[in-house]
N, C-alpha and C positions, 0 to 999 in steps of 0.2 A: 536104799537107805530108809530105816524106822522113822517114826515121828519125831524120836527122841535126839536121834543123833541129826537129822533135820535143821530142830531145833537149834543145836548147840553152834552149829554151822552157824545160822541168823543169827545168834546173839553174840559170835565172835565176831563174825561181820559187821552186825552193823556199831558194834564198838568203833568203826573206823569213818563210818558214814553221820553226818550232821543234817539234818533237816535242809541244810542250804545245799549241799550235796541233789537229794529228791526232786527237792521244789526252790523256787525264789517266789513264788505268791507266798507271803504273809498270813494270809487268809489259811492258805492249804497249812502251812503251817502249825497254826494255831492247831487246825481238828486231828490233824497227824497227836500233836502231844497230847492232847483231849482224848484221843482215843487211849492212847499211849496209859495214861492216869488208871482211867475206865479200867483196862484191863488187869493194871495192875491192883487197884481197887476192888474189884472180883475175886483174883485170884488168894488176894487175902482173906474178903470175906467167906467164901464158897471154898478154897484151899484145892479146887479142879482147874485147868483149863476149861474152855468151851470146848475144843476138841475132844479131852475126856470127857467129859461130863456123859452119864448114860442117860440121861432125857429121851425118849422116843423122839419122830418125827411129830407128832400132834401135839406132845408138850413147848416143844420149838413152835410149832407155828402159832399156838394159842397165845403164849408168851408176845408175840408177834404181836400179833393183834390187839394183844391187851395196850404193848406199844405203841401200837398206830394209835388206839383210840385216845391215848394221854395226851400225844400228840398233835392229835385235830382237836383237843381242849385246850392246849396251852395257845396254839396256833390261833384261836377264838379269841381268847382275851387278851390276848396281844393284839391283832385286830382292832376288837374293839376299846382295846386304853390308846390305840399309837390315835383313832379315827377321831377319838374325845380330846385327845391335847393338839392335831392338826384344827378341829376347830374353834377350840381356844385360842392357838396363837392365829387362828384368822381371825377371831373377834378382834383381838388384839392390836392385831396389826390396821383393822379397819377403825378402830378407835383411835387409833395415833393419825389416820389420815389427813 
């Protein structure tokens, strides 16, 4: 079986499958359609799959990377805004004492 007819298989399929179907976590949920979005979102902007797409393996993995590194920034200032309002509401709470 090609990619394509592959494909067609899955999207006939999961017309019949519901997220509650997969998972009952909530959570899982959510990133299932999140992904779900993403790709759709791609596939309009860039008009390939990822599967097609001909990027070599170095363009992929630099991509990666560049990923990961947004990532361990966002991950930063998350950190540090949740570490600044945990010790506001401790000031807070020690001021109502």
């Amino acid at each position: 079986m090609d990619y394509n007819q592959d494909r067609q298989m899955q999207e006939h399929d999961t017309d019949k499958i519901s997220l509650s179907d997969i998972t009952r976590d909530p959570i899982t949920q959510k990133v299932i359609n999140k992904i779900v979005h993403r790709s759709i979102s791609g596939m309009n902007k860039f008009g390939v799959t990822m599967h097609d797409n001909p990027k070599d393996v170095d363009q992929w993995l630099l991509e990666a990377q560049e990923e990961a590194i947004d990532l361990i920034n966002y991950l930063e200032v998350a950190i540090e805004r949740y570490r600044k309002l945990k010790q506001k509401l401790h000031a807070l709470m020690k001021d109502n004492e």
